[in-house]
N, C-alpha and C positions, 0 to 999 in steps of 0.2 A: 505439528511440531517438526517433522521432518524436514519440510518445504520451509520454515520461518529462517530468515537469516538473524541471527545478533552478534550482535558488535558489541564488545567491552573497549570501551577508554579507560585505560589503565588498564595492565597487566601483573600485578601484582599477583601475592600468594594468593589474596582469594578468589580473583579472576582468575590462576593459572588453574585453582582446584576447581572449579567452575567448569573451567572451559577443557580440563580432564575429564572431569564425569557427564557433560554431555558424548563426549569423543566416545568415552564406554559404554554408554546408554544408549548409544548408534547414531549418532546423529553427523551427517557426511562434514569432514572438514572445512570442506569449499560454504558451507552455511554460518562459519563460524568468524568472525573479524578479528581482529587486535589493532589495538593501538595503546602506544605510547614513548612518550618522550626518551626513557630510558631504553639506548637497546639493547643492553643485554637481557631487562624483561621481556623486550619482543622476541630476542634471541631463548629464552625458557620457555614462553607460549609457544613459538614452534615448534622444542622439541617435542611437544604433546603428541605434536598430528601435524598433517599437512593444512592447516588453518589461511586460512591469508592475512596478511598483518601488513601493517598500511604504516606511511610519513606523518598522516597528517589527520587529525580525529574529521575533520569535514568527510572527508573521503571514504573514509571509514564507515560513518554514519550515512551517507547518502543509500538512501535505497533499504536498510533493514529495515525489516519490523519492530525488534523489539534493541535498545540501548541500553547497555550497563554502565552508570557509574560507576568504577571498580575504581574511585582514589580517594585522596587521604578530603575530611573535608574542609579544608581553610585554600583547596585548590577547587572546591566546585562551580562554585561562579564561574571561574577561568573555563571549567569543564564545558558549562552550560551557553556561554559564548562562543564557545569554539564550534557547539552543534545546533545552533541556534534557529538556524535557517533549514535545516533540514529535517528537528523536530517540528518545526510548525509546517513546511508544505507536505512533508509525510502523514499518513496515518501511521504514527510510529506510538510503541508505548515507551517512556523511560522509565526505568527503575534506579533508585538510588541507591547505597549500602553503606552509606558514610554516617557515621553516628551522630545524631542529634542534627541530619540535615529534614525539614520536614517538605510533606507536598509543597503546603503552601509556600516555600522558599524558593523552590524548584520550579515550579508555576512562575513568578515573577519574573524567574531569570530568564524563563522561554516565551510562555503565552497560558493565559488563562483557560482557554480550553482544550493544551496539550492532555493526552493519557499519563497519569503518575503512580507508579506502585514505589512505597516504601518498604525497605527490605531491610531485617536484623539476621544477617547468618552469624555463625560463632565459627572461631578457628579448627574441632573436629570437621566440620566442611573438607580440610585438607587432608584427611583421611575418608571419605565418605559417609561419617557418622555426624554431619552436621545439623543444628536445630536452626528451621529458619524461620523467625514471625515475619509476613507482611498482610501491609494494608494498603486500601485506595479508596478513594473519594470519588475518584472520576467514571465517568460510563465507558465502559468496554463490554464488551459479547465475552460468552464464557470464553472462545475457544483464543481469545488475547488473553485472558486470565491463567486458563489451561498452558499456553507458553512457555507462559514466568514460572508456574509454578514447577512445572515440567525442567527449568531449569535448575530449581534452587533443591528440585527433588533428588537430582542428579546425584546430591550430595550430600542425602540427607532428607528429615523429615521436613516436611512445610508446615504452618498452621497460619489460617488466615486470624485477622483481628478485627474485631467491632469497630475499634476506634482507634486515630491513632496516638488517641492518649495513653492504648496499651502497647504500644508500640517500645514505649517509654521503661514502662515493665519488664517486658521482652528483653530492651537491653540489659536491665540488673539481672536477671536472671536465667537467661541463655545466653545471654551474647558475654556478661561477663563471670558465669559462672563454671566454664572450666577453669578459670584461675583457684576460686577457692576450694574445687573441688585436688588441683595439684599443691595447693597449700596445705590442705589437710594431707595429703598423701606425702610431701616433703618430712612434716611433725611428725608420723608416721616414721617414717625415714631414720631420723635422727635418732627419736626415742628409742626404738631397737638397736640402733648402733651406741647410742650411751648402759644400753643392757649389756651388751656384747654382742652383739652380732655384726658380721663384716657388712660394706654400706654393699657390697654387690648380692649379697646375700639379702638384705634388708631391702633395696630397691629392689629385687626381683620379686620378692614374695609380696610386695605391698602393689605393685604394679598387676599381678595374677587374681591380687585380691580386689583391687579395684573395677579390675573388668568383670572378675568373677560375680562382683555385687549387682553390677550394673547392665550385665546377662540378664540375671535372675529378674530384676525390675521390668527388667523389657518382656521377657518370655515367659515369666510366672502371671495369671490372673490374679493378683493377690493385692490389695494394701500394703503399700510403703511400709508401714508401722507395724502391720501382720508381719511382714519380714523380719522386720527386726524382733518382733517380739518372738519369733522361732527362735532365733538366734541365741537370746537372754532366758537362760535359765536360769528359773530359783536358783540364789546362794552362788552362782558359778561367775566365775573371773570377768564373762562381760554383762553380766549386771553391775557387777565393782567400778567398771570400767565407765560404763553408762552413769550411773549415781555420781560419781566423779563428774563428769560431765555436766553435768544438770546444776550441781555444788556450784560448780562454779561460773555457773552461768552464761553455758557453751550455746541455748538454742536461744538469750537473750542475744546474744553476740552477733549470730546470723542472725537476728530480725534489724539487729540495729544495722550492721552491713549492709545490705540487701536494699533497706529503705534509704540508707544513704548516698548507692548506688544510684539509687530510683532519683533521689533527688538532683544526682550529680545531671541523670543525664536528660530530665526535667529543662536543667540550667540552658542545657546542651541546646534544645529545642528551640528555648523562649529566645538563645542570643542568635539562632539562628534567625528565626523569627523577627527579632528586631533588628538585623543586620540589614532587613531590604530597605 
């Protein structure tokens, strides 16, 4: 990992937290690429670190090991064109992070027997508390695998996946699950300031509570459900609270979301897929 050079095309926020937590996790500047069209994102990637950041993504790509797709994806084609030549005469691996972009899309656009890792990080990445699923189809040696993962660890936990129909999953539920978890915490929010309480007062204590929960999850051995059943005592305010809950068909809600989520990005896949 030390010796491996990457390059991200695109510099955005979640290449710039990327290519922050490698810079943390020791890995020397000069190993590290940028590109992109915008320069004041090339201008943010370098305040990281002494990185090198390049004109033009050929340049860029020439010579690394591993390539990050780091952009939006209705610009990946454009992406995969522009490194095209350099993925197929390199042993290089690409990885993608563009949502509902899949191998097989990614493959077309370079060569069928390029390396492809599929990668879901979520926006805690930009804190270093990110969840990242990936997958791949293609042959690599552990220590190409070790790389990638080495990078997205940087930032957070990895988890490889069977298939990359879970890939699909992944995005409902990590990649777009800090939104409903700051939705619920908003609801939070507000309800205590319709009680009375000030919103600085109310967003401090729901925000202390939040992490506070999500500690305990991490560092307790415990069942999810064990937790909260500590929590819920006979007769006491958040059993009220809970039973309210359930009345009205709060954990319906999330199954219906989540699977809607799932199907969204399902969608995401298949018009990726039919786009070549």
């Amino acid at each position: 990992m030390e010796k491996a050079t990457i390059t991200f095309i695109g510099a955005g926020n979640m290449a710039r937290s990327l290519i922050g937590g490698l810079l943390s996790s020791g890995i020397r500047g000069k190993n590290i690429r940028a590109f992109d069209p915008d320069p004041e994102a090339l201008k943010s990637a370098l305040s990281l670190g002494p990185i090198s950041i390049y004109d033009d993504s050929q340049s860029a790509a020439d010579g690394a090991d591993v390539i990050v797709l780091a952009v939006k994806p209705q610009v990946v084609r454009e992406a995969c064109e522009s490194i095209r030549t350099c993925a197929i005469n390199q042993d290089t691996v690409v990885v993608t992070i563009a949502a509902g972009i899949t191998t097989a899309f990614i493959k077309e656009q370079l060569q069928e027997n390029c390396k492809i890792i599929r990668c879901m990080p979520n926006t805690p990445a930009l804190v270093g508390w990110g969840a990242s699923g990936l997958f791949t189809n293609s042959k690599m040696d552990d220590e190409e695998k070790n790389i990638v993962d080495s990078i997205f660890a940087a930032v957070g936990a990895t988890f490889w996946m069977d298939t990359e129909e879970d890939i699909d999953i992944v995005t409902a539920l990590s990649g777009s699950g800090p939104a409903y978890f700051f939705f619920f915490m908003e609801c939070l929010v507000d309800t205590a300031c319709q009680l009375g309480l000030s919103k600085e007062t109310a967003m401090a204590l729901t925000k202390q509570t939040a992490a506070g929960a999500g500690h305990m999850v991490l560092e307790e051995n415990i069942d999810i459900g064990d937790l909260r059943s500590a929590v819920t005592s006979p007769g006491g305010t958040t059993e009220k609270a809970i039973e309210v809950l359930l009345e009205s068909g709060f954990r319906e809600s999330i199954t219906l979301a989540l699977k809607a989520a799932h199907s969204r990005a399902l969608q995401l896949s298949n018009n990726s897929h039919s786009a070549q």
